[in-house]
C-alpha positions as CSV (number, residue, x, y, z in Angstrom):
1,X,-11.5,-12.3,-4.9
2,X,-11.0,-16.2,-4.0
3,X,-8.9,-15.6,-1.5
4,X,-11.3,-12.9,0.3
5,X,-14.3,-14.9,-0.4
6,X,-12.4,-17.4,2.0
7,X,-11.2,-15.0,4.3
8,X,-14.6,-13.8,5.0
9,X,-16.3,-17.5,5.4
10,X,-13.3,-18.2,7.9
11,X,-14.6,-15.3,9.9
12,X,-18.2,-16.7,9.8
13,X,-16.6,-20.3,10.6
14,X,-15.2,-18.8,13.8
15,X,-18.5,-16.7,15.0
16,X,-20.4,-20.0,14.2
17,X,-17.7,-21.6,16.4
18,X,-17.8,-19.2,19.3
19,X,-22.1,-19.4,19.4
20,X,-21.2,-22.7,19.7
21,X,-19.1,-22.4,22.8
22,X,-21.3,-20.3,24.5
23,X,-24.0,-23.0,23.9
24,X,-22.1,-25.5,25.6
25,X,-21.2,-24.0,28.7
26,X,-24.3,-22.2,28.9
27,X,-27.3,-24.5,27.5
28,X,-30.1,-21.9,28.3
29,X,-28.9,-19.5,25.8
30,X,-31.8,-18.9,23.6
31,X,-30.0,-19.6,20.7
32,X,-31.7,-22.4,19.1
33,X,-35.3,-20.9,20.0
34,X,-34.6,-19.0,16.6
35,X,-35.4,-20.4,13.4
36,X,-33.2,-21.4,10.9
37,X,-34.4,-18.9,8.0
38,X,-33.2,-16.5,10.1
39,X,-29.8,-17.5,10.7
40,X,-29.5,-18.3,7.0
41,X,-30.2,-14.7,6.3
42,X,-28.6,-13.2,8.9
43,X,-25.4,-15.3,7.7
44,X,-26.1,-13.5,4.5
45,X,-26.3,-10.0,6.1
46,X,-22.8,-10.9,8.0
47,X,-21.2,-11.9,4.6
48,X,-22.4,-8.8,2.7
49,X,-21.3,-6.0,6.0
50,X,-17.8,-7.6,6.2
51,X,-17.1,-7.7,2.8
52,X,-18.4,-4.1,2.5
53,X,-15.9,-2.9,5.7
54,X,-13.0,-4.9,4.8
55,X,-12.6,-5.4,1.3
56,X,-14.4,-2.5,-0.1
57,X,-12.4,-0.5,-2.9
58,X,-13.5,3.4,-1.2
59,X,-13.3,4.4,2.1
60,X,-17.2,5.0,1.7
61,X,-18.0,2.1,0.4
62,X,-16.5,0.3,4.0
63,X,-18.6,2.9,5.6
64,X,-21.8,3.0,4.1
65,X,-22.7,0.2,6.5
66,X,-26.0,1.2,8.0
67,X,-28.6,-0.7,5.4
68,X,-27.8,-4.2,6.3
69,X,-26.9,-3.2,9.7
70,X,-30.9,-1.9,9.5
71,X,-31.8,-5.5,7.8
72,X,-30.1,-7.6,10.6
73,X,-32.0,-5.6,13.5
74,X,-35.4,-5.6,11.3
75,X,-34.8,-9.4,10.9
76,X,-34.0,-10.1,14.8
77,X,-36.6,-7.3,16.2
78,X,-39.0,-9.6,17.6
79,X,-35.8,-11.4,19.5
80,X,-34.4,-7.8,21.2
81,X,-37.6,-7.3,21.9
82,X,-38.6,-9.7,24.0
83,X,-35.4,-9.6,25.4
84,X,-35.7,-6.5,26.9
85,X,-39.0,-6.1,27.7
86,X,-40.5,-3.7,24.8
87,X,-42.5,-6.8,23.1
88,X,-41.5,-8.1,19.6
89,X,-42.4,-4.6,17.7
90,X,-41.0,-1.7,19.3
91,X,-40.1,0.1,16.4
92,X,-41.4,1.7,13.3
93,X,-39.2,-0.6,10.5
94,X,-40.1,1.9,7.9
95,X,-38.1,4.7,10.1
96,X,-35.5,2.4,10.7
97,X,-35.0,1.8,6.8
98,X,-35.4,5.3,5.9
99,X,-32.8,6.2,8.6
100,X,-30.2,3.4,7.3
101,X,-30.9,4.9,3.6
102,X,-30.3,8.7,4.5
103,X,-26.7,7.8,6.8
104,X,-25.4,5.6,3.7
105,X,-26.3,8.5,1.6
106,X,-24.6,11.1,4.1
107,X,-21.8,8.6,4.2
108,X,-21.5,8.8,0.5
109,X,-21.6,12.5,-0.3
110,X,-19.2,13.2,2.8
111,X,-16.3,10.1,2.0
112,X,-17.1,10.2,-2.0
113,X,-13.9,10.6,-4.3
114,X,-13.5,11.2,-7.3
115,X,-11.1,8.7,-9.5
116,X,-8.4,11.2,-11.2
117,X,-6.1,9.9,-14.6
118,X,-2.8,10.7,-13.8
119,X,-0.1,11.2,-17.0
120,X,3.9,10.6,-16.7
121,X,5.5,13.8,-17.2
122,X,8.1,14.1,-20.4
123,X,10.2,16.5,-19.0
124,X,12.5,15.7,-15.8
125,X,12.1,17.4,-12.2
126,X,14.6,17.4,-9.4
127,X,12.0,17.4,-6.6
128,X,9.2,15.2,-5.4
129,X,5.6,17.0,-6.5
130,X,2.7,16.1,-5.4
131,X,-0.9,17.0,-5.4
132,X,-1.7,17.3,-1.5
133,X,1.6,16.5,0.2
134,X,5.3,17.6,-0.7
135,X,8.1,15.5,-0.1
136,X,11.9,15.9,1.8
137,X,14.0,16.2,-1.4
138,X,16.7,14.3,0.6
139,X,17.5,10.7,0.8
140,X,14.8,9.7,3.1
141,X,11.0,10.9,3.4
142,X,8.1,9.8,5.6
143,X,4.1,10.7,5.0
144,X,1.1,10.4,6.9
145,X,-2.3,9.9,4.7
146,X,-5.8,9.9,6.5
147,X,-9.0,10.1,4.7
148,X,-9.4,10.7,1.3
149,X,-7.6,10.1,-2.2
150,X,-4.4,11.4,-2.1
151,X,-1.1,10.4,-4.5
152,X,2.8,11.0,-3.7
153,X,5.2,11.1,-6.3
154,X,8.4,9.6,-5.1
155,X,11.5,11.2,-7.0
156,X,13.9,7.7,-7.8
157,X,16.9,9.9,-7.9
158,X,17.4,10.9,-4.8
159,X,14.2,9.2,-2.0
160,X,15.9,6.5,-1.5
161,X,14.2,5.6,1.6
162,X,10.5,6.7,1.4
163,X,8.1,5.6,4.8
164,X,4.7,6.1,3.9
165,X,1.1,5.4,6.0
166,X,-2.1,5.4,4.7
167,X,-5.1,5.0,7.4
168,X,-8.6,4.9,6.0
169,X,-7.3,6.4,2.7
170,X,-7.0,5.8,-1.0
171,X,-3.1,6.6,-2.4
172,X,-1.4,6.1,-5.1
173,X,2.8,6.1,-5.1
174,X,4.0,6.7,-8.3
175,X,7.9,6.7,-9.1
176,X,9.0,9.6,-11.1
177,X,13.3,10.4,-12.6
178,X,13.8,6.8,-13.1
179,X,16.4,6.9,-15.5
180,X,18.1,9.1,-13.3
181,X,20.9,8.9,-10.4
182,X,22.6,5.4,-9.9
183,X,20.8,2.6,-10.4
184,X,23.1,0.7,-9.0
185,X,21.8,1.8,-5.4
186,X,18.4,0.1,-4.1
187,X,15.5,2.1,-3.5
188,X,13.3,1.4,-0.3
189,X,9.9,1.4,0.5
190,X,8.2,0.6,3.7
191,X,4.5,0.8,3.6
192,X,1.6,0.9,6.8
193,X,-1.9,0.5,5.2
194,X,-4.5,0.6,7.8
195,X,-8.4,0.2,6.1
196,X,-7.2,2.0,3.0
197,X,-6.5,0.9,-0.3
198,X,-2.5,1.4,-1.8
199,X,-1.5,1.4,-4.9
200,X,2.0,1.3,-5.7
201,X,3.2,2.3,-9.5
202,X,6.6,0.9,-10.1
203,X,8.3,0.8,-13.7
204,X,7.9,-2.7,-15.6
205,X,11.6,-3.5,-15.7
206,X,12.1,-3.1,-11.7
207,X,12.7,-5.8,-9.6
208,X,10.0,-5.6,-6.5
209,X,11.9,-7.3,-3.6
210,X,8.5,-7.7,-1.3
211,X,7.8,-9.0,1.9
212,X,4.4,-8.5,3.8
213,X,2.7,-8.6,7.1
214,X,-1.0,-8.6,6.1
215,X,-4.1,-9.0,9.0
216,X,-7.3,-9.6,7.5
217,X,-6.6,-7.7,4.3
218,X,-5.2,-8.5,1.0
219,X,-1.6,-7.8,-0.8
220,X,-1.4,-8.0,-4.8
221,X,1.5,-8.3,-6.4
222,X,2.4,-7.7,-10.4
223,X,4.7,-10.3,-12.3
224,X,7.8,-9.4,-12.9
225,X,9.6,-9.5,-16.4
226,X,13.4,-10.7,-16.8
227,X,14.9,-7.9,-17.9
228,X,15.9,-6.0,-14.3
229,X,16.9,-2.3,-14.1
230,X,16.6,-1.4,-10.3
231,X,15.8,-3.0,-7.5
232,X,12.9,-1.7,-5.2
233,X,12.7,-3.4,-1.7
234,X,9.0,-3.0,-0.9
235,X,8.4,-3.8,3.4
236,X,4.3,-3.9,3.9
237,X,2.5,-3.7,6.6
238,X,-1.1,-3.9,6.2
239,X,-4.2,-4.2,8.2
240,X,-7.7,-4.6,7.0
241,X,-7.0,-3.1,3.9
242,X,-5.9,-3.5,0.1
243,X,-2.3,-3.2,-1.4
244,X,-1.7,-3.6,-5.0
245,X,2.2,-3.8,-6.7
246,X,1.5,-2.8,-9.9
247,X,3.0,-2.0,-13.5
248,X,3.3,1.9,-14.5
């Protein structure tokens, strides 16, 4: 949460740097003509929209944008206004509100899911199973995920190369036969998550070999015990989004 608390200030840092910029090379801007209240709040506004669309756990909470996108025009109406000629108050705030509230709501009911406990079967299978998806019983696999919550079961005796990409998603990899085949051969896993959320579920005793390329997101990763029974090489790629390494 530190970190992203510091990612999201950074961002503000730079806009507050660029409005600078434009200030100096253009000194009419009417930038300063606004007071400082407002700024302050609409620095507040900023903080609270980014960390909804970027950090947010469910693909409708990054969505359900449009209150304090309503908040920041309500608070700089007067400003558009007399920018383009309609006077400081065009428009019916109420409406505007009511508006903000019934898209959030749509946004909600449409991009809602529902969290689902998943239990580790006793008894061994010999393919991948999943809930949405199936996957190539042979060595390597590769699975495309948009939109809602899916989960792909990776089969550790025989995937051993699995490419998986989550865009705007929630999924959740879990690793099933793992005290089958060799474990002597390496299992790898290379990972796109675009605005999603990712959560890998690797066995307590595995080794996760990672190594990450993360834009404006964030990348968790469990600590590992000593005692090592496989290794799993775990190549990230993630933008905007949330990836979690943890214990199953």
């Amino acid at each position: 949460m530190k970190r992203n608390n510091a990612i999201i200030i950074g961002i503000l840092i730079l806009i507050a740097a660029v409005g600078l910029l434009f200030y100096a090379f253009n000194p009419g801007l009417q930038v300063f003509t606004v007071p400082v209240w407002k700024w302050i709040l609409a620095a507040a506004l900023l903080y609270w929209l980014i960390k909804k669309v970027v950090f947010g756990r469910e693909i409708a909470n990054k969505l359900s944008v449009f209150i304090p996108l309503a908040l920041g025009f309500m608070l700089f109406e007067r400003e558009i206004g007399t920018a383009i000629g309609r006077g400081p108050d065009f428009v019916n705030n109420w409406l505007i509100i009511l508006a903000a509230v019934m898209l959030d709501i749509a946004v909600w009911a449409i991009f809602r899911t529902k969290h689902k406990k998943f239990f580790k079967s006793t008894t061994t299978k010999t393919s991948t199973v999943t809930n949405d998806c199936s996957g190539n019983a042979g060595g390597s696999s590769q699975m495309n995920f948009k939109l809602g919550n899916h989960v792909y079961y990776v089969d550790a005796s025989t995937q051993t190369d699995v490419n998986l990409v989550n865009q705007l998603g929630e999924l959740n990899i879990y690793y099933q036969n793992t005290d089958m085949g060799d474990s002597n051969d390496d299992l790898n896993l290379n990972l796109v998550n675009q605005m999603g959320e990712t959560v890998v579920h690797i066995p307590h005793n595995w080794h996760a070999d990672v190594s990450q390329d993360s834009a404006m997101g964030d990348i968790s990763v469990r600590s590992e015990d000593e005692v090592t029974v496989r290794t799993l090489r775990i190549r990230i790629k993630n933008n905007m989004g949330d990836v979690k390494i943890v214990s199953d």
